[in-house]
LOLUM-703895 format. One line per 3 residues: their letters; for each residue x, y, z of N, C-alpha, C, O. Coordinates in nm, 2 decimals. Layout:
// LOLUM-703895
a> X:Y:Z:X:Y:Z:X:Y:Z:X:Y:Z ~ ...
This chain:
// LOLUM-703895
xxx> 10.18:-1.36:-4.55:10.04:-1.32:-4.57:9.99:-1.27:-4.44:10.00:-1.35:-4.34 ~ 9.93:-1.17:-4.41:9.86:-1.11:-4.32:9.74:-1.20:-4.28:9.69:-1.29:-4.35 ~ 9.71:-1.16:-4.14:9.56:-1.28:-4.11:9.46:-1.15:-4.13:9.50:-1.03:-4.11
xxx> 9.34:-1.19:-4.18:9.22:-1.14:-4.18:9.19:-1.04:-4.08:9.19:-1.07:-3.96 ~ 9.16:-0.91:-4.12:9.12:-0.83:-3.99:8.99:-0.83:-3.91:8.99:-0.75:-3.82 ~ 8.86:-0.93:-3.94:8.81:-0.99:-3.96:8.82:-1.10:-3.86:8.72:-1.10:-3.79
xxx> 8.89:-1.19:-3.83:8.94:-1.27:-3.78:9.00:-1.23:-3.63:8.96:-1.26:-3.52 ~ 9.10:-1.15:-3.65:9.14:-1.07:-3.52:9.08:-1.03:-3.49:9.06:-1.09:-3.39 ~ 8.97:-0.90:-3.51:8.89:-0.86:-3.42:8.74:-0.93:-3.37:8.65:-0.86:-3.32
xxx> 8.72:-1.06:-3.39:8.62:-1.17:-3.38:8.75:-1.22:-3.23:8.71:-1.21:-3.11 ~ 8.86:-1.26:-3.25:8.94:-1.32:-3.19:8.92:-1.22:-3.06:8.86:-1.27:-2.96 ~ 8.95:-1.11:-3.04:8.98:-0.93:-2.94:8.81:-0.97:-2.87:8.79:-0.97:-2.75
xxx> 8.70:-1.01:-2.99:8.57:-0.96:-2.93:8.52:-1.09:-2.80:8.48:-1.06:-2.69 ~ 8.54:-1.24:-2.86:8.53:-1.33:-2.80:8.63:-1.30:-2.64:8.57:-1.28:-2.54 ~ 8.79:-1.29:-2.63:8.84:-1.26:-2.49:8.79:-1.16:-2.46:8.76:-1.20:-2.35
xxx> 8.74:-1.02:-2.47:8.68:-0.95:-2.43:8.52:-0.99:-2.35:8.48:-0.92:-2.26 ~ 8.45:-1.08:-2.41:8.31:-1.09:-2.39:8.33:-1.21:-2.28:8.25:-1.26:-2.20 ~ 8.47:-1.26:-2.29:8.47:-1.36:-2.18:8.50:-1.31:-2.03:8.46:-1.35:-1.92
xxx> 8.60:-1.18:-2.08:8.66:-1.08:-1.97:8.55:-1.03:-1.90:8.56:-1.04:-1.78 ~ 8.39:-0.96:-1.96:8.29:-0.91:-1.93:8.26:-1.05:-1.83:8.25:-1.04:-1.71 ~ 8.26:-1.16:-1.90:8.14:-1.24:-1.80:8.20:-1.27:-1.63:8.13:-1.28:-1.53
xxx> 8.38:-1.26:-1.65:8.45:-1.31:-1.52:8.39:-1.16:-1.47:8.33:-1.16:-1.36 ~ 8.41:-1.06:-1.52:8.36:-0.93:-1.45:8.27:-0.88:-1.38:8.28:-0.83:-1.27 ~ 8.16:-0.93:-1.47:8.02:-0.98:-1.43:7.99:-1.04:-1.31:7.90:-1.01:-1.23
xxx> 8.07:-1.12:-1.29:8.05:-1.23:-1.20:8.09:-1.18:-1.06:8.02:-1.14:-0.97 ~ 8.20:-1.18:-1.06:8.27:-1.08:-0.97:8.17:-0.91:-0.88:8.14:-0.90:-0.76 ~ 8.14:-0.83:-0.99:8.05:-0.76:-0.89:7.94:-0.82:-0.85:7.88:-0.81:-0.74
xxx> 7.90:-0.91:-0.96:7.76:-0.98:-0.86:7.80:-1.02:-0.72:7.73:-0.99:-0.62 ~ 7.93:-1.08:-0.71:7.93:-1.11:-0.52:7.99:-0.97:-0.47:7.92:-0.90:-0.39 ~ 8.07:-0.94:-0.50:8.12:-0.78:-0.42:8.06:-0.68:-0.41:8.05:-0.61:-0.31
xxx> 7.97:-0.65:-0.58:7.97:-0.52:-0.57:8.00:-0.36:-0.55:7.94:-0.26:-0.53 ~ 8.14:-0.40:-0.57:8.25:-0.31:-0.57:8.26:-0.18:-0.65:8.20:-0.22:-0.75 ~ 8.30:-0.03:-0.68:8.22:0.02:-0.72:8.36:-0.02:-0.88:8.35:-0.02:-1.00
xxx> 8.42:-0.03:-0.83:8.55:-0.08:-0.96:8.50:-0.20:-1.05:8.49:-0.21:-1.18 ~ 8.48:-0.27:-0.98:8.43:-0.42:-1.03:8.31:-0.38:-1.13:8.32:-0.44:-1.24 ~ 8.18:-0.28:-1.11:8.09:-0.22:-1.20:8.19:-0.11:-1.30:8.16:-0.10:-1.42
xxx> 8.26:-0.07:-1.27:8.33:0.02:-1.36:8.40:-0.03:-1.48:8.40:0.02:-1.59 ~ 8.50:-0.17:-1.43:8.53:-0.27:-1.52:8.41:-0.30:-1.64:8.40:-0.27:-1.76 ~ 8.33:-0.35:-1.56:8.14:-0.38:-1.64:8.15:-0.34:-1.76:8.17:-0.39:-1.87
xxx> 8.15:-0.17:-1.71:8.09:-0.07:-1.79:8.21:-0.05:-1.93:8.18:-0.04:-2.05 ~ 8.36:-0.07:-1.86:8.45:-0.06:-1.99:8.47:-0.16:-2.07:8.51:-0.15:-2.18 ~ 8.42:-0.29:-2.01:8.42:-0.40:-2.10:8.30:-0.41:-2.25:8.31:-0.43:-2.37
xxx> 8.20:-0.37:-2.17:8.05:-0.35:-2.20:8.09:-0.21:-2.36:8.04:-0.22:-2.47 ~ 8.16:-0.13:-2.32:8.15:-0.03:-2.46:8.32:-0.07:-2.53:8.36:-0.01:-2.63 ~ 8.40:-0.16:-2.47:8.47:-0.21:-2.57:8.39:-0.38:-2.68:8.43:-0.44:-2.78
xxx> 8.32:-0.39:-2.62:8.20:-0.48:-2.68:8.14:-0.42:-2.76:8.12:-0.49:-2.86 ~ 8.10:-0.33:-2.77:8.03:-0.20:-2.88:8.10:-0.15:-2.96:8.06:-0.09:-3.06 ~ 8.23:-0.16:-2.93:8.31:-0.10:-2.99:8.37:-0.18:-3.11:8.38:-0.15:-3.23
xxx> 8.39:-0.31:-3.03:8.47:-0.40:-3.18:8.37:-0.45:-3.26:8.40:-0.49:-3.37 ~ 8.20:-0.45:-3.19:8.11:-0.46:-3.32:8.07:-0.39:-3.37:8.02:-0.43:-3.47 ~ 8.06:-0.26:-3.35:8.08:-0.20:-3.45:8.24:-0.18:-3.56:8.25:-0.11:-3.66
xxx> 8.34:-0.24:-3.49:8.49:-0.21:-3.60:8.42:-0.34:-3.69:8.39:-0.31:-3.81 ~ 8.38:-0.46:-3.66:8.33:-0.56:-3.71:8.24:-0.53:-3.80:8.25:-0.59:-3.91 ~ 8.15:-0.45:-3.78:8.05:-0.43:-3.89:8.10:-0.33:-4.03:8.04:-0.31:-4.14
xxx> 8.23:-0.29:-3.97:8.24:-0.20:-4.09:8.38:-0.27:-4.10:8.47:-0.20:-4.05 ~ 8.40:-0.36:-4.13:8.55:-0.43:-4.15:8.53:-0.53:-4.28:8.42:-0.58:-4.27 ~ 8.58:-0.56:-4.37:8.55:-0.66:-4.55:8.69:-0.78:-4.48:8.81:-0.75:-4.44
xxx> 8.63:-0.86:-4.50:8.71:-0.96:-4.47:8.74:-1.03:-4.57:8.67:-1.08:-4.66 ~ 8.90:-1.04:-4.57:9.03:-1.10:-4.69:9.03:-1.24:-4.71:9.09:-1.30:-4.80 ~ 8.95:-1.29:-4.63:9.01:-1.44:-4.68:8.80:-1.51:-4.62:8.71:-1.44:-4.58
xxx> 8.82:-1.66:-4.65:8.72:-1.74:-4.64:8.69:-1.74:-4.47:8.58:-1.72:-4.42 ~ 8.82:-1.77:-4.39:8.84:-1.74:-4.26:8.73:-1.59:-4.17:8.64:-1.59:-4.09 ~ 8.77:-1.50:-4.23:8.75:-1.40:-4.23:8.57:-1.39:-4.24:8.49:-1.35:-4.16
xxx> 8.56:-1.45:-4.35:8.39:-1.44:-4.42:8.30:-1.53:-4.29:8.21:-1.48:-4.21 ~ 8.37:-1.69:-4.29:8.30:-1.74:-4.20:8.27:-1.68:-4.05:8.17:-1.72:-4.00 ~ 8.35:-1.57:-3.97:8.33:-1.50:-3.89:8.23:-1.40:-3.86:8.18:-1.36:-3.75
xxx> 8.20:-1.37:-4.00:8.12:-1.30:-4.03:7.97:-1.33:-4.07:7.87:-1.25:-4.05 ~ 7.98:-1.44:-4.12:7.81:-1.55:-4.09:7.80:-1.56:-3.97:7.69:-1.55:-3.93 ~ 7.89:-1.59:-3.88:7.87:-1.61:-3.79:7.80:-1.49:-3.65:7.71:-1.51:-3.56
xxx> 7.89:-1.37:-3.69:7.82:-1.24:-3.64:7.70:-1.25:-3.71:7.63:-1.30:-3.62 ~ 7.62:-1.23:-3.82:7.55:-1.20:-3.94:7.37:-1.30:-3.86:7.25:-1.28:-3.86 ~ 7.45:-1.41:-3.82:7.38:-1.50:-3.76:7.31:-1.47:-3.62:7.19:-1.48:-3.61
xxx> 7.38:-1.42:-3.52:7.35:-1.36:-3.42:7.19:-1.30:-3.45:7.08:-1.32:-3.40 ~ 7.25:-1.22:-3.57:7.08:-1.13:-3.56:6.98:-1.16:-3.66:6.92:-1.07:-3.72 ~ 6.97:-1.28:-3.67:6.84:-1.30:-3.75:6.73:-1.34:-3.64:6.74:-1.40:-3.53
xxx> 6.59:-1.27:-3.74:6.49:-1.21:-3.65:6.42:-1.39:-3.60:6.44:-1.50:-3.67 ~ 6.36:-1.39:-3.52:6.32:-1.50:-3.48:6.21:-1.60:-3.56:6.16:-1.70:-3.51 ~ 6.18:-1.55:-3.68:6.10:-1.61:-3.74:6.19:-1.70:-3.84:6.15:-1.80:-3.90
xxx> 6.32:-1.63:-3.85:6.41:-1.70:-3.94:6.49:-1.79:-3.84:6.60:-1.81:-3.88 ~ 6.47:-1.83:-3.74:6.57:-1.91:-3.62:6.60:-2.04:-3.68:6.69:-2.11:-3.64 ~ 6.49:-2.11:-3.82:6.52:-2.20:-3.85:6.64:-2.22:-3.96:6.67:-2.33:-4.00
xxx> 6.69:-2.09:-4.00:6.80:-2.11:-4.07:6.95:-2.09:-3.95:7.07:-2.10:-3.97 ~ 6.89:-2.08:-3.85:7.07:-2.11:-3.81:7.19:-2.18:-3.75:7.29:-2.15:-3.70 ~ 7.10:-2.28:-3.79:7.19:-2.46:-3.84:7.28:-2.42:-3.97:7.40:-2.42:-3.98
xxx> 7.20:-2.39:-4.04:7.25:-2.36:-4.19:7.37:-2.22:-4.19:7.47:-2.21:-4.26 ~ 7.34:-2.16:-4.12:7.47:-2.05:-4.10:7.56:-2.10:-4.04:7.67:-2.12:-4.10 ~ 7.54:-2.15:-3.93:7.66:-2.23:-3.84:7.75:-2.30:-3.94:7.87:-2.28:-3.96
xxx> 7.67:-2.42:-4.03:7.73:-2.48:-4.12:7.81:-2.43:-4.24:7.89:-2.49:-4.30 ~ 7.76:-2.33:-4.27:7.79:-2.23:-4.40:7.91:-2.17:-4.31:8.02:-2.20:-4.37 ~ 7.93:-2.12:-4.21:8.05:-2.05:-4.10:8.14:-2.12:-4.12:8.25:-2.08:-4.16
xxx> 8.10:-2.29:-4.08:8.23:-2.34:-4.04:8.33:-2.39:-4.14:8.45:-2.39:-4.13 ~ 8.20:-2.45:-4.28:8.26:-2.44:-4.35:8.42:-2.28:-4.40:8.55:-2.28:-4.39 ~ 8.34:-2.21:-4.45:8.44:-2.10:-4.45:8.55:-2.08:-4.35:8.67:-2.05:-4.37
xxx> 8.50:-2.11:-4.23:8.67:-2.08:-4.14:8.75:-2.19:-4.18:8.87:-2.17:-4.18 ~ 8.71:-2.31:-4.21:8.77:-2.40:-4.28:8.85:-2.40:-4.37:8.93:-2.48:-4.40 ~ 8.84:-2.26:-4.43:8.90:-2.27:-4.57:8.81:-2.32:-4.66:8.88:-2.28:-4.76
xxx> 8.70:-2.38:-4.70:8.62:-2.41:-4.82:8.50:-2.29:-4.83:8.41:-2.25:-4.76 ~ 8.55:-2.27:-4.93:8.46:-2.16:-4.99:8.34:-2.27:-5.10:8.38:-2.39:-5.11 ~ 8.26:-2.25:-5.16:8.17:-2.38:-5.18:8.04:-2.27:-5.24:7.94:-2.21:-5.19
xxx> 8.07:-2.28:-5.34:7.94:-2.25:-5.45:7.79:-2.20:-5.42:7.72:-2.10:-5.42 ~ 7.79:-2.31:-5.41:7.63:-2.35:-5.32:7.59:-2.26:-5.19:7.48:-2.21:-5.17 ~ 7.72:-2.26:-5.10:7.71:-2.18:-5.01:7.74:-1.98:-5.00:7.72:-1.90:-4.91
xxx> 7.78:-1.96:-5.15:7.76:-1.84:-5.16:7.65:-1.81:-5.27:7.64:-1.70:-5.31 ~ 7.58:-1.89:-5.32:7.41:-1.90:-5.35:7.31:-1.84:-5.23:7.25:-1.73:-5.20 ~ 7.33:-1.96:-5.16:7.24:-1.96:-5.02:7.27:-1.82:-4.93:7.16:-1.78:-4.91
xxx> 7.35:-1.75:-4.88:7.43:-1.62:-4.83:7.35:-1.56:-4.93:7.24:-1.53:-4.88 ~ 7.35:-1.53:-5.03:7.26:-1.44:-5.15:7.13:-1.44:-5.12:7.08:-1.33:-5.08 ~ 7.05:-1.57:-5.15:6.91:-1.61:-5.11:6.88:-1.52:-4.97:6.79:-1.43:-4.96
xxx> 6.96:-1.56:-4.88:6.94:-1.52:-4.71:6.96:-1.32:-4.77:6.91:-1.21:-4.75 ~ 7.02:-1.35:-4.80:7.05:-1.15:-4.81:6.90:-1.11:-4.88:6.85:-1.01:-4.84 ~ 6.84:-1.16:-4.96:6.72:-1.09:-5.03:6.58:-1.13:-4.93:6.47:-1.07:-4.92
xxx> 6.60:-1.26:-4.85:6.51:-1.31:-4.78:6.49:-1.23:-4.62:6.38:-1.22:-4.56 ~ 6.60:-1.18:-4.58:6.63:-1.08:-4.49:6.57:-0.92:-4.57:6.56:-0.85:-4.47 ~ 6.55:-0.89:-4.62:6.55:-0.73:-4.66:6.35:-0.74:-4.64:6.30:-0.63:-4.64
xxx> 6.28:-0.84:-4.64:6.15:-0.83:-4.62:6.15:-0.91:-4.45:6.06:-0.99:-4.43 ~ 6.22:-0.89:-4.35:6.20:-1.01:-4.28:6.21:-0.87:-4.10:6.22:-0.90:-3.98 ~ 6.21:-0.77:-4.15:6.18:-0.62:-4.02:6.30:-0.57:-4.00:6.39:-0.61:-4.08
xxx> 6.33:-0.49:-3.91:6.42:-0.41:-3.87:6.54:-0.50:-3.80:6.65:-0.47:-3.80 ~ 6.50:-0.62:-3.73:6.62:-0.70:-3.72:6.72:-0.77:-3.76:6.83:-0.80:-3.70 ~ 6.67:-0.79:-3.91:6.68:-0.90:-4.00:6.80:-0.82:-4.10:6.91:-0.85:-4.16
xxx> 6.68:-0.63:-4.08:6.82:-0.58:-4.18:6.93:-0.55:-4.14:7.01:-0.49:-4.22 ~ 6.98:-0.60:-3.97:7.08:-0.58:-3.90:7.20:-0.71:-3.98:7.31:-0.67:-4.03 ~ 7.17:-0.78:-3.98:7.21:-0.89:-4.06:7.27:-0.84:-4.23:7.39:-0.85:-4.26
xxx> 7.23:-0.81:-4.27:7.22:-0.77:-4.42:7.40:-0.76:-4.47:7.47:-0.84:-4.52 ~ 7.41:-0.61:-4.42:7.54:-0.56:-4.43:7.66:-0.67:-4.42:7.73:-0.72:-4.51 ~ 7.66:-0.70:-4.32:7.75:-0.82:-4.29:7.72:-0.92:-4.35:7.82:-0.99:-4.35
xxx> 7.64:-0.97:-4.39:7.62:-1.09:-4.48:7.67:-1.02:-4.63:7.75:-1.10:-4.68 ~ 7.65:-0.92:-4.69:7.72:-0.86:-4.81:7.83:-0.88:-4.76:7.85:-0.99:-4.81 ~ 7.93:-0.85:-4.68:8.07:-0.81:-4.64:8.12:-0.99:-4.63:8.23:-1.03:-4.66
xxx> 8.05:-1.04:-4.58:8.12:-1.24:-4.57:8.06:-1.24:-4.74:8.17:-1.26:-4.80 ~ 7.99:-1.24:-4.81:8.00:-1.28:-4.91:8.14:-1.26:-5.03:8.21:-1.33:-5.11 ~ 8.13:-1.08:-5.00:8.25:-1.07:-5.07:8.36:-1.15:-5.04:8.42:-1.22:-5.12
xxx> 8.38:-1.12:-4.90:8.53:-1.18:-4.84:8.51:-1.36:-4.89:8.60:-1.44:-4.91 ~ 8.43:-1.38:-4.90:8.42:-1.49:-4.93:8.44:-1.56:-5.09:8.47:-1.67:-5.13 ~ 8.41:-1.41:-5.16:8.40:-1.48:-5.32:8.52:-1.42:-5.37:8.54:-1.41:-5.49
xxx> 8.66:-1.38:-5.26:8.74:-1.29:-5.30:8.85:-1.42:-5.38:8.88:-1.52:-5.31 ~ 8.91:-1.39:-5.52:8.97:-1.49:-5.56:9.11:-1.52:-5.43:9.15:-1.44:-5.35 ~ 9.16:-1.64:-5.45:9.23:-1.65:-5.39:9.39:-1.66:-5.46:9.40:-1.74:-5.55
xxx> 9.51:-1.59:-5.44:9.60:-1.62:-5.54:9.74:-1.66:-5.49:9.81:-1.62:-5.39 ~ 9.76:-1.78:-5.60:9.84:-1.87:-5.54:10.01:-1.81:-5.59:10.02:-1.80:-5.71 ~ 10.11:-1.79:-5.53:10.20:-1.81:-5.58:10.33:-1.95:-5.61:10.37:-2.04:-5.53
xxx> 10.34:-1.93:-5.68:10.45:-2.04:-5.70:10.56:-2.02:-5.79:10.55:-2.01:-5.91 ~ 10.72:-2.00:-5.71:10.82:-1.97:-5.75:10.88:-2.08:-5.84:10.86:-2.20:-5.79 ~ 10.95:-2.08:-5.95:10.97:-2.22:-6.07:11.16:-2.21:-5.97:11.24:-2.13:-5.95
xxx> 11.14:-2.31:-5.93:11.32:-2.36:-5.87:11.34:-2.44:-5.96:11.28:-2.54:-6.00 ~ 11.49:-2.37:-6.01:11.54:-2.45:-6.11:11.66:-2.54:-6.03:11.72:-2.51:-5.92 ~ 11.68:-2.65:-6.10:11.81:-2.75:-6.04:11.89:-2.69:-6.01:11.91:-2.58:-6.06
xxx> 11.94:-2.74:-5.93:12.10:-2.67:-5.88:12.22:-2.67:-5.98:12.31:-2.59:-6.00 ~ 12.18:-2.78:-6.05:12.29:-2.82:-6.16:12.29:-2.64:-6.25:12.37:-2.55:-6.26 ~ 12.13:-2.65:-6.29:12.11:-2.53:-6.37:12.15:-2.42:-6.35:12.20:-2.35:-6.44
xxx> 12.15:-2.37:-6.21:12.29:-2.27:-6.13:12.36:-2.27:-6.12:12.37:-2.16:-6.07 ~ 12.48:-2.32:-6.12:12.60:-2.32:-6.11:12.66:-2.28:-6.26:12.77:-2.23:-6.29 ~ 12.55:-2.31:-6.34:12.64:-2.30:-6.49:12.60:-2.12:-6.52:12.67:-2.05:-6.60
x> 12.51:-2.06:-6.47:12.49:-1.96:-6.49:12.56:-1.84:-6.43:12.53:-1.72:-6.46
């Protein structure tokens, strides 16, 4: 099974944004003109994987929860008191439990966002995109192994 592409590029964005901060830190004492240049390439590979992230449908619950969790970032500050409730809704899903209730509430938040400004509809899209990835059936294989006895006679 493939991992979520969703997943890896959440995985690429977090070492990247960690890379920025050692970066960061670094020209703050030097000021080197490389050390700012690093900055600047970290800084539009950060723009870069959120936007691959914003336009990425994520395959599994893993995937979705990643995606509340980006989705979360940008709710406008009037809604700050829902993001307990995302985090939890997130962790759930990277968990693996996908959970009824919790792709209710993702719904609710998607129509409660569309009246909530220009911030809120940053949110939107990506919250559509973890829901699906979220409500995507999951399918199980399972191969029937017959006895050994049963093979040999065949």
């Amino acid at each position: 099974m493939e991992i979520d592409p969703v997943v890896l590029l959440a995985e690429e964005l977090r070492a990247t944004e960690s890379a920025l901060q050692s970066a960061v830190q670094r020209y703050e004492v030097d000021h080197l003109r490389e050390n700012g240049e690093k900055v600047s390439e970290l800084l539009k590979s950060i723009k870069a994987l959120y936007r691959d992230l914003a336009e990425t449908e994520p395959t599994s619950a893993m995937g979705a929860g990643e995606m509340v969790r980006l989705a979360a970032q940008h709710l406008p500050f009037a809604l700050a008191r829902y993001a307990d409730q995302f985090d939890e809704v997130a962790a759930r899903l990277s968990a693996g439990r996908r959970e009824h209730a919790d792709l209710i509430w993702l719904r609710a938040m998607v129509m409660t966002l569309k009246g909530s400004g220009e911030q809120g509809k940053k949110a939107i899209p990506l919250l559509k995109r973890a829901i699906a990835g979220a409500a995507r059936p999951v399918i199980i294989f399972r191969g029937l192994a017959l006895p050994e006895s049963s093979m040999m006679t065949h």
